[in-house]
C-alpha positions in Angstrom: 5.8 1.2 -23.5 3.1 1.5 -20.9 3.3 3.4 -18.1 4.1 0.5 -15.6 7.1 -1.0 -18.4 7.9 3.1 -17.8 8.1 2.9 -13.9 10.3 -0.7 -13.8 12.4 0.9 -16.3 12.9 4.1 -13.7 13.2 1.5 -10.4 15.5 -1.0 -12.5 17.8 2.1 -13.4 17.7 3.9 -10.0 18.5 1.0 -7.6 20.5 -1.8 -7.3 18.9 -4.6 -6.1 18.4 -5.4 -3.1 17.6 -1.9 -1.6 15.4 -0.1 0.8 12.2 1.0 -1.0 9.8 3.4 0.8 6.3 3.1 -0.1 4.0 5.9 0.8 0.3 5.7 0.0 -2.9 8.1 1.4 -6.6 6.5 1.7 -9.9 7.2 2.8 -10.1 6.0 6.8 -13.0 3.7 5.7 -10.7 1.7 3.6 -8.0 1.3 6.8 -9.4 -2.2 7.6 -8.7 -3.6 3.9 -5.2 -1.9 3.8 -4.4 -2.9 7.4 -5.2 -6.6 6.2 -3.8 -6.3 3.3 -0.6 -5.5 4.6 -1.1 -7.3 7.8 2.6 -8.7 8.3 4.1 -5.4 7.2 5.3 -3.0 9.5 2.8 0.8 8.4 4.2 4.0 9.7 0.2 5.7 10.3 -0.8 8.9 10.3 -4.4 10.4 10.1 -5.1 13.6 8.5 -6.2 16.6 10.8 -10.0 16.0 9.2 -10.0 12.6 10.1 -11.1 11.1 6.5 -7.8 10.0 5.4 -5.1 7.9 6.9 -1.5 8.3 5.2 0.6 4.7 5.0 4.4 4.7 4.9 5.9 0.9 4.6 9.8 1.5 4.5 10.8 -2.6 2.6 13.8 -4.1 1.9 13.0 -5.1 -1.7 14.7 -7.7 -4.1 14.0 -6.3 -7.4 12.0 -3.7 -9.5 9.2 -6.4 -9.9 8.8 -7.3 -6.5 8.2 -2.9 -5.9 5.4 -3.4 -8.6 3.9 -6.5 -6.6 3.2 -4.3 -3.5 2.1 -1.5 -6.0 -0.6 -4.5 -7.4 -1.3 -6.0 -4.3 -2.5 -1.9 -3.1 -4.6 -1.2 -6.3 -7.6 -3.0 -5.2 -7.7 -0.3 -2.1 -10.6 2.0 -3.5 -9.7 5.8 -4.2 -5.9 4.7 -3.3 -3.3 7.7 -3.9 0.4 6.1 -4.0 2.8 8.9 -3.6 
């Protein structure tokens, strides 16, 4: 089983669809403007780090189903040096 098959598993058995679903991912600042658009319909919590390079994104989603969490997990992934928490 890979290790996305792993994490549906853990969301299907965890929740029951539909639920709130917090996503919380940390980026280098120079990548805000492709997350921002990205996520542009989305409502981001944003912080930036006391350094200024990184910019922590918290997206709080009502979601319909363990695949629909993994979507938004897909859509991020193309955000270089992403870290989802």
């Amino acid at each position: 089983m890979s290790q996305f098959e792993q994490f549906k598993d853990l969301l299907s058995r965890e929740h029951s669809w539909p639920d709130q679903y917090t996503f919380k991912f940390i980026i280098k600042k120079t990548e805000f403007e492709l997350a921002r658009s990205l996520f542009a319909e989305e409502e981001l919590s944003i912080r930036e780090s006391e350094s200024g390079k990184y910019v922590s994104l918290t997206l709080v989603k009502v979601m319909q189903s363990s695949e629909a969490v993994m979507a938004v997990y897909k859509k991020a992934s193309v955000i270089p040096g992403l870290i989802a928490l």
